[in-house]
Each structure stands twice: as C-alpha cells, then as structure tokens.
N, C-alpha and C positions, 0 to 999 in steps of 0.2 A: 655577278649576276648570270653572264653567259656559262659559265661552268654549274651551277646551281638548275640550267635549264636542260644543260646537255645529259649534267647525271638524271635527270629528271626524264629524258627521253629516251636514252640507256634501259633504263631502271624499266619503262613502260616495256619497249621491244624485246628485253630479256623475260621477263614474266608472261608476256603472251605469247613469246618462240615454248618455255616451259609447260605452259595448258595446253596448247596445239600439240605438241609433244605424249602427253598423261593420254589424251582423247584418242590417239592413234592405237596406243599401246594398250587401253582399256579395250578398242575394238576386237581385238585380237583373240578370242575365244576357244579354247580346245577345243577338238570333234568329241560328240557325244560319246560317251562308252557303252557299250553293249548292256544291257538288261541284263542283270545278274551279277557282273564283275563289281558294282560297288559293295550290293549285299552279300557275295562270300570275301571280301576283303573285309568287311566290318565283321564280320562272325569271324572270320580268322585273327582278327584283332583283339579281337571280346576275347578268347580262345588264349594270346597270346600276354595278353594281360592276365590274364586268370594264373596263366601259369607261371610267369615273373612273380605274381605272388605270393604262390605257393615255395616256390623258391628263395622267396626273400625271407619266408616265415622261416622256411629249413635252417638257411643263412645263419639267424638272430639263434635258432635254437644251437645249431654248432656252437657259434663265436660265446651262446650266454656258459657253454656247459664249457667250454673249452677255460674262462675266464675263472669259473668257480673251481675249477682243477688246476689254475697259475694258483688263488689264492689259497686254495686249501694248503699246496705244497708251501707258501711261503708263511702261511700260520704256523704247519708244523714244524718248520726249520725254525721261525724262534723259537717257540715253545722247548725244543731241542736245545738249541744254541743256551738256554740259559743254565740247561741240567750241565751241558760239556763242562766239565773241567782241563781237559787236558788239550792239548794243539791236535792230539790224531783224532778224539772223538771230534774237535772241531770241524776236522778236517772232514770226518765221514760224514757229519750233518749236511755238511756243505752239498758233496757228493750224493748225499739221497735227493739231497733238492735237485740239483740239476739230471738228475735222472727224473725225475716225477715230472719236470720240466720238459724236460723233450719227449718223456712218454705222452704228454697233454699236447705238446704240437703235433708228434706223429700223429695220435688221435684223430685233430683235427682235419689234418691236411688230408690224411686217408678217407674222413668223414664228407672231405668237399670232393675229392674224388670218384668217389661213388653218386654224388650228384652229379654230375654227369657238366656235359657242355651247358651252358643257358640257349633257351629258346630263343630261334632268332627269330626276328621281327618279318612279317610278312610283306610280300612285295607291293610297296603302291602304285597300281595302276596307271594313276597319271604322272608318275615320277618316272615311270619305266617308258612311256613316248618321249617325254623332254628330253632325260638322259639319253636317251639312244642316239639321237641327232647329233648331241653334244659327246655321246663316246667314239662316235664315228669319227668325227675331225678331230680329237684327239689321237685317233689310232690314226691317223691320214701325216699328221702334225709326224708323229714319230716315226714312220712306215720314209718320209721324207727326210730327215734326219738321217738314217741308216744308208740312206741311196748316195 
C-alpha cells in the first residue's frame, strides 16, 4: 500500500517538475527579424523550388532517354545474336553491345554534367542566429582541444 502511494507521489512531482519545465522553454522567443528578411527568404525559396524542379524534370528526361538507348542496344543484340552462327560473329554482337552500352552512359553522364551543380537551398534566417551561438562553442570546444 505504501509503495503504491509513494509511486503515486513520484509519478505527481515528476509530471509537474515536466510542465514547469515545457512553460519556461515555451517563454523563450526569438527577437523579431527585420521587415523584409522573411519575404525575400520565401521568394528565394519559391525561386529555389522552382528550380529543383526544373532540374528534376532535366533529371527524368536524361535517365528516360538514357534507359531507351540501354534497351534499344539490348533488342538489337538479340535480334543479332539469333542471326550469329559462328563464335566470332557472337562474339562481335557482344562487342557492338557493350560499345552502344558505354556510348549511352557517356551520353548520360556528360548530359548531367552540363547540368551543372544543383541549386543550393537558401539560408534560413532564423537557423543562421541559433546556429551561430551553437557554431561558436563548437569552434571554442576544438580551438581547446589543440591548446
């Protein structure tokens, strides 16, 4: 019965040390930002989506033209392979495939190349205060480490 009371009074003290705790932490509010810094981070956003987009369209168009130039090559290798009779035409079927093969990856890779870096994501305002406090004692952390 006395254990039954004490988890009972545990169980209270620990749950209202927890809501005292949430309320303190809820008070704590960033400083306002400057007029202006939300709305060119959301237009830089808008901007930055738009062009991951467009990019992803690119993407789907490499990888679909890149995929119908693996199959075309591997249609005509059988189609091939049934006419071969001998082990050398085998053998040169083989070899036009794996040439059409890497000519369709160069392609490709050359094709993402020219697309260039992906667009990087813009800086968030209020991630660049918090982080900063928290890069500081980080560099502080290691700057003591070396001493």
């Amino acid at each position: 019965m006395r254990r039954g009371i004490s988890a009972a009074v545990i169980f209270t003290l620990c749950s209202f040390s927890s809501f005292s705790q949430s309320a303190v932490a809820d008070q704590r509010t960033p400083p306002p930002l400057p007029s202006g810094v939300l709305e060119q981070f959301q237009q830089d956003m808008d901007a930055f989506r738009a062009a991951m987009q467009l990019r992803d369209q690119q993407m789907r168009e490499i990888n679909q033209n890149f995929y119908l130039a693996i199959n075309q090559a591997n249609q005509d290798a059988r189609s091939a392979m049934q006419i071969a009779n001998k082990p050398e035409q085998k053998i040169s079927v083989i070899t036009i495939k794996k040439g059409a093969v890497a000519a369709a990856i160069n392609a490709r890779e050359s094709a993402i190349i020219a697309l260039g870096q992906p667009p990087s994501p813009p800086v968030d305002p209020m991630r660049v205060k918090k982080n900063s406090a928290k890069q500081k004692e980080k560099q502080d952390r290691k700057e003591k480490q070396f001493r």
